[in-house]
C-alpha positions in Angstrom: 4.0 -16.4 18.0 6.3 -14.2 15.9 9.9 -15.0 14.3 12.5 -15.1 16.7 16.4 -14.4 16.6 19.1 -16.7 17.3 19.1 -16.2 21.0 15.6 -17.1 21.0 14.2 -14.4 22.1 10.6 -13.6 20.5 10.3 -10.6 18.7 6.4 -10.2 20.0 7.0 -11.4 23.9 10.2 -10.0 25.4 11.4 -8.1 28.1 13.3 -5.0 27.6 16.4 -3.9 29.7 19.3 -1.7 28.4 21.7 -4.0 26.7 19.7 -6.8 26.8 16.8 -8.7 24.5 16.0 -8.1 21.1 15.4 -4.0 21.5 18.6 -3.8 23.6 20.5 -4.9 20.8 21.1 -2.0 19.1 22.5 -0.5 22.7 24.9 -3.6 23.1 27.2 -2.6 20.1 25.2 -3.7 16.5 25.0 -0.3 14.5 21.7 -0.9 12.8 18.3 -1.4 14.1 16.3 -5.0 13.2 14.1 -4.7 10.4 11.5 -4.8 12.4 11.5 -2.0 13.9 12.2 0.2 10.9 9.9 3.2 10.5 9.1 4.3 7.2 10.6 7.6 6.2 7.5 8.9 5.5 6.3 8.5 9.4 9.8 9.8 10.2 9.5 13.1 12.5 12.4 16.1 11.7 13.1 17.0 15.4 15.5 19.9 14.8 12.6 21.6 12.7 9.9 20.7 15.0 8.2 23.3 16.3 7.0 22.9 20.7 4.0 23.6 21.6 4.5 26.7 23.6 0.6 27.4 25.1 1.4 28.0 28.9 -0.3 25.3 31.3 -3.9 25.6 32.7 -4.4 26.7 36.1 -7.2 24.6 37.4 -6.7 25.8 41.2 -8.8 29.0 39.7 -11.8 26.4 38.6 -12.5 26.9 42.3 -12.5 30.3 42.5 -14.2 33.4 40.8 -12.4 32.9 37.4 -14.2 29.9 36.9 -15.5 30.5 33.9 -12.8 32.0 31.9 -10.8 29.0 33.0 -13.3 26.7 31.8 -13.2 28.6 28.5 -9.5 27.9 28.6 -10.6 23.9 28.7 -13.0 24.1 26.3 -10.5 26.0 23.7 -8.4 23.5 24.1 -10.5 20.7 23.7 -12.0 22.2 20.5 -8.5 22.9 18.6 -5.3 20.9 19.4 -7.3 18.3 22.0 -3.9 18.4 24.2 -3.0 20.9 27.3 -1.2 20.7 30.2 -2.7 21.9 33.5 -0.9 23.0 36.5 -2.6 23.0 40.1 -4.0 20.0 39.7 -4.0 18.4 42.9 -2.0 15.8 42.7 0.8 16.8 44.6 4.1 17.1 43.0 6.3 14.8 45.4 3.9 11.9 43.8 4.6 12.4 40.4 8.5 12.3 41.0 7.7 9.2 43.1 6.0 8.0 40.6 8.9 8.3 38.0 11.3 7.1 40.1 9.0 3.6 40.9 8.7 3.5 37.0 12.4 3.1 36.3 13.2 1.1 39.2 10.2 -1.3 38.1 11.7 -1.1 34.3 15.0 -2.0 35.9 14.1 -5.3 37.9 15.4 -8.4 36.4 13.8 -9.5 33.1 12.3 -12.6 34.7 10.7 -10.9 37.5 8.5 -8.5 34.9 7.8 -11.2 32.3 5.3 -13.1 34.9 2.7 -10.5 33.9 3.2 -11.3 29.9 -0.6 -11.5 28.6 0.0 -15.2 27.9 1.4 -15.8 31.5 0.0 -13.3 33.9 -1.9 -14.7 37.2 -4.7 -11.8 36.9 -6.4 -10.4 34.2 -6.0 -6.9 35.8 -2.3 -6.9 35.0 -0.2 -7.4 31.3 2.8 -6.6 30.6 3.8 -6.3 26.7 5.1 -4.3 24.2 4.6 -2.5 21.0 0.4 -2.5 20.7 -0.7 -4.9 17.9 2.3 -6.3 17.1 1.4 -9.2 14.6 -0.7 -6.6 12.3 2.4 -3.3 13.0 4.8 -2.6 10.2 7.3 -1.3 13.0 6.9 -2.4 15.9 7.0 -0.4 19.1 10.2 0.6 20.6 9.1 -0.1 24.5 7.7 -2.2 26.8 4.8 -1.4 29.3 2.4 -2.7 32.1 -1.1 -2.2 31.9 -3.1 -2.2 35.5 -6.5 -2.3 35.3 -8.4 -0.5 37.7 -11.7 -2.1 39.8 -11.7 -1.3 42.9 -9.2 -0.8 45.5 -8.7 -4.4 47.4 -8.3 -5.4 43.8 -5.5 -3.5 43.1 -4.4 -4.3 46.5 -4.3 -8.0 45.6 -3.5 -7.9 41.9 -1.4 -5.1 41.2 2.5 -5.5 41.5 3.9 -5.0 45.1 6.9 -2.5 43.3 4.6 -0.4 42.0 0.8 -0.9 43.3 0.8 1.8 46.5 1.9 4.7 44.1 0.1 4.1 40.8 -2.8 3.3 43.1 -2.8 7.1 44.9 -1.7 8.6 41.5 -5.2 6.9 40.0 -7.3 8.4 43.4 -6.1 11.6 43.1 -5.9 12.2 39.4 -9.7 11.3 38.8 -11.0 14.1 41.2 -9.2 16.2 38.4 -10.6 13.8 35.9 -14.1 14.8 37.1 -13.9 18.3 36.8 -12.3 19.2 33.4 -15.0 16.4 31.7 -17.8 18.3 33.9 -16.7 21.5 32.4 -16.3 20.3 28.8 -19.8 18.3 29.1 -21.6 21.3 30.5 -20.6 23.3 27.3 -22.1 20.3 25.6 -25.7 21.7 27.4 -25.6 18.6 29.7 -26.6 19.5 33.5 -23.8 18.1 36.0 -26.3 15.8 37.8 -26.5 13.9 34.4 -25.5 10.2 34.9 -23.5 9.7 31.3 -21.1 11.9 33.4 -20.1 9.3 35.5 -20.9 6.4 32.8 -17.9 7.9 30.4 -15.5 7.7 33.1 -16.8 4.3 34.6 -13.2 1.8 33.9 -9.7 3.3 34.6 -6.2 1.8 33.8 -2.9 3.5 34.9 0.2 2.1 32.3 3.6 2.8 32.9 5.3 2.7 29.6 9.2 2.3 29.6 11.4 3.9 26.1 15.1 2.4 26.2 17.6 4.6 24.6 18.2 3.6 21.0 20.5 4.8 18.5 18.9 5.5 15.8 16.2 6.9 17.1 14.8 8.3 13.6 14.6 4.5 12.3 12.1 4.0 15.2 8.5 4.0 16.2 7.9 5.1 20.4 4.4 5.2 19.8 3.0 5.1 17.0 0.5 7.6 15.7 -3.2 7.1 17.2 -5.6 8.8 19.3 -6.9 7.5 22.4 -9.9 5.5 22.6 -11.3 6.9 25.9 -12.7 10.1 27.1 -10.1 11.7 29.1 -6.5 10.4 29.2 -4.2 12.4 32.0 -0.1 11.9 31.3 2.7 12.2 33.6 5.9 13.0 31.2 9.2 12.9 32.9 11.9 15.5 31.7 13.2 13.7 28.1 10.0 15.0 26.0 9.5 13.5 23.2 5.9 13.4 22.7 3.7 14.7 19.6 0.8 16.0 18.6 -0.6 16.1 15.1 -2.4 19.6 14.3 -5.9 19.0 12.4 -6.7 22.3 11.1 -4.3 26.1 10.9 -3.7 28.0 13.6 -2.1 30.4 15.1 0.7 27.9 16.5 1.0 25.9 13.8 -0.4 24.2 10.2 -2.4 21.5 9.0 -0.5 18.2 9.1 2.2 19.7 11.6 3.5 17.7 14.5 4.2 19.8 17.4 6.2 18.5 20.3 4.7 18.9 24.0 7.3 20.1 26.1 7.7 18.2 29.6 6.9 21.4 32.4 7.5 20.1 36.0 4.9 19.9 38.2 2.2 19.7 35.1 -0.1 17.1 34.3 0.0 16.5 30.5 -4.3 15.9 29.5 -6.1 15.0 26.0 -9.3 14.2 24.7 -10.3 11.1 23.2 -12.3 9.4 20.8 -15.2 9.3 22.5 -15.8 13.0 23.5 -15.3 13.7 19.9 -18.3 11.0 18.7 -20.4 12.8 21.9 -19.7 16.4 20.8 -20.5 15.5 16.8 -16.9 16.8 16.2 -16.6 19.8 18.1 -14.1 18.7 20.2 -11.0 17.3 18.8 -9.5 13.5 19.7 -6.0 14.2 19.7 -3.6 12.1 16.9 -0.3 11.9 18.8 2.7 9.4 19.2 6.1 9.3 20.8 9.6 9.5 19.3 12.4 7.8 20.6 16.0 9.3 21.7 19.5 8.9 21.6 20.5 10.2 25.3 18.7 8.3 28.1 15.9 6.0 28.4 12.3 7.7 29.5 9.2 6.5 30.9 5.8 8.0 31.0 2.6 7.2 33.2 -0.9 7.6 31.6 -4.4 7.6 33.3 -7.1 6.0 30.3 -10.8 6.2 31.5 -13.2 5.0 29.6 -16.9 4.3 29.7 -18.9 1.4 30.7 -18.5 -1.4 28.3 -22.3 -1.6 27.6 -22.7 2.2 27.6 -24.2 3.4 24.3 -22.2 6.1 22.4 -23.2 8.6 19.9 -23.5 12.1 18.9 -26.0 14.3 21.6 -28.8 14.4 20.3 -29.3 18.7 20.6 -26.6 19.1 18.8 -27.2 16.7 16.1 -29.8 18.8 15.7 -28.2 22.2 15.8 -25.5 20.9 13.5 -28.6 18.8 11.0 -26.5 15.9 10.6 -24.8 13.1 13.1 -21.3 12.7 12.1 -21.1 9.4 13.8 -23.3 6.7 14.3 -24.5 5.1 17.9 -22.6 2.1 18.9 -21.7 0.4 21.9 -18.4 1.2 23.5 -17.5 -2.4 23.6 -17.7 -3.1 20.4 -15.5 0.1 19.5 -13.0 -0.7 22.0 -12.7 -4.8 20.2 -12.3 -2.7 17.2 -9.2 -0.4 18.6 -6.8 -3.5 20.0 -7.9 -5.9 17.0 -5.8 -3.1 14.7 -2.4 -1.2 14.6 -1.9 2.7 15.4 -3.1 4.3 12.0 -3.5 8.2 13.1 -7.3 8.2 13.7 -8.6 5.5 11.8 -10.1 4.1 14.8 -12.9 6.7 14.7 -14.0 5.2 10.7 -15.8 2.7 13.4 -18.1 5.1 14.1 -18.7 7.5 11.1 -21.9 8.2 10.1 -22.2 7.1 6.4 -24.7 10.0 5.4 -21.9 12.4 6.9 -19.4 14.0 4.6 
């Protein structure tokens, strides 16, 4: 259990509501933000000299058609520099996703006592937590939101588990978004030389969680930490953004839309579906395509929510670099492991860019 401020209130298991609890503080009149959520200024992001990412959105209606494979080019060049796009056409229909922000807030907005039954501590089902910041008793600053976390088994679970506010919508969201799922990794896995009947397919996407992550307004939104800096664990992750913005990308290596060590914003387009690759399709690839470093700034004007899709593969499934191109390449960048045991690694330590994937390196590679 962390410190706690006069009102009692813990700084590691709260609540968040505009104006209310330890992060609402700063909206109900005090003119500095607690210590600790202070960011470094070296983690500080400029936002007037911030460049946006300004790549237009991937139409993946045209995977069904006759441009299918300069489409899946499109994928697979994405994948292989900034490991973030946006895709359009998606087929989850539009009227969803603006249900689906709308559910978010209103969820946000019930009563503080209502949300804190799902606190990890407290919660009647494993399937659902509600928190906030990630690590908080290893972060320097912690997070400057709150979330819930539903974990996905099967659909009478969710059914029975999930939160009655929000279960019917994040549910459909999660049925329709993994059809979409299933197609970008088969593309991206296929320029890997794997054949489409292949069962690792499947295995890579085998657990799914939808979170719905809620951002309060702050005021000094420079001092604070959204989300901090990581890369996702996962294979695929598929974002819903609403219309604040706000989220980052960290560019590995120059190109044409920006440098090394640039953070690029990725601008909210309605309708679009915001995707990136995680850790584990760049341990399968042996580095060709990228995991994507990213993490969310806060704002000054109103709050904002987002909605992520994580899949992930079977706990016992055994990760490491394909073995053809291991040997095209003549060395394995990362070692095998099992995706358990990185996973107990990634929530047993703070967001620190992509020192999650040091799990896996390969000590012979450079």
């Amino acid at each position: 259990m962390g410190p706690s401020f006069d009102d009692g209130t813990s700084l590691y298991n709260f609540v968040v509501r505009d104006g209310n609890g330890v992060k609402g503080m700063v909206d109900s009149g005090l003119t500095t933000v607690p210590a600790a959520y202070m960011q470094p200024p070296r983690e500080r992001i400029d936002k007037e000299s911030a460049r946006k990412h300004e790549q237009p959105p991937i139409d993946l209606s045209r995977l069904d058609g006759p441009e299918h494979d300069e489409v899946a080019v499109e994928i697979v060049r994405a994948a292989e520099t900034l490991g973030f796009f946006q895709v359009i056409n998606h087929g989850v229909p539009v009227d969803l996703l603006e249900s689906l922000k709308d559910t978010a807030n209103k969820f946000f907005g019930l009563p503080p006592e209502q949300k804190a039954v799902y606190r990890s501590e407290v919660s009647p089902t494993p399937l659902v937590k509600y928190g906030t910041s990630f690590v908080p008793e290893k972060e320097a600053a912690l997070e400057w939101k709150d979330y819930i976390s539903l974990q996905y088994v099967n659909d009478a679970e969710a059914l029975q588990h999930w939160p009655i506010e929000i279960r019917d919508v994040a549910l459909e969201y999660l049925r329709t978004s993994i059809k979409m799922v299933r197609k970008l990794l088969e593309v991206l896995m296929v320029n890997l030389g794997m054949k489409l009947v292949d069962p690792k397919i499947d295995a890579l996407i085998d657990k799914k969680m939808v979170n719905m992550n809620f951002y309060p307004t702050c005021s000094n939104p420079d001092l604070t930490v959204g989300v901090g800096r990581h890369s996702d664990m996962g294979t695929i992750t598929v974002l819903l953004q609403d219309g604040i913005g706000s989220l980052y990308v960290k560019i590995e290596e120059d190109m044409r839309f920006g440098k090394k060590g640039e953070w690029v914003e990725i601008p909210p387009t309605p309708g679009a579906l915001v995707i990136n690759v995680g850790d584990m399709l760049q341990v399968l690839s042996n580095k060709r395509y990228k995991s994507a470093e990213h993490r969310v700034r806060t704002t000054n004007t109103t709050s904002r929510v987002s909605i992520p899709i994580f899949t992930i593969p079977k706990l016992t499934e055994k990760i490491a670099p394909l073995p053809h191109l291991v040997e095209k390449d003549g060395i394995a960048h990362y070692r095998e492991f099992m995706f358990a045991d990185y996973m107990k690694n990634f929530f047993g330590n703070a967001h620190e860019g992509k020192k999650s994937l040091d799990f896996a390196k390969n000590v012979d590679s450079s």
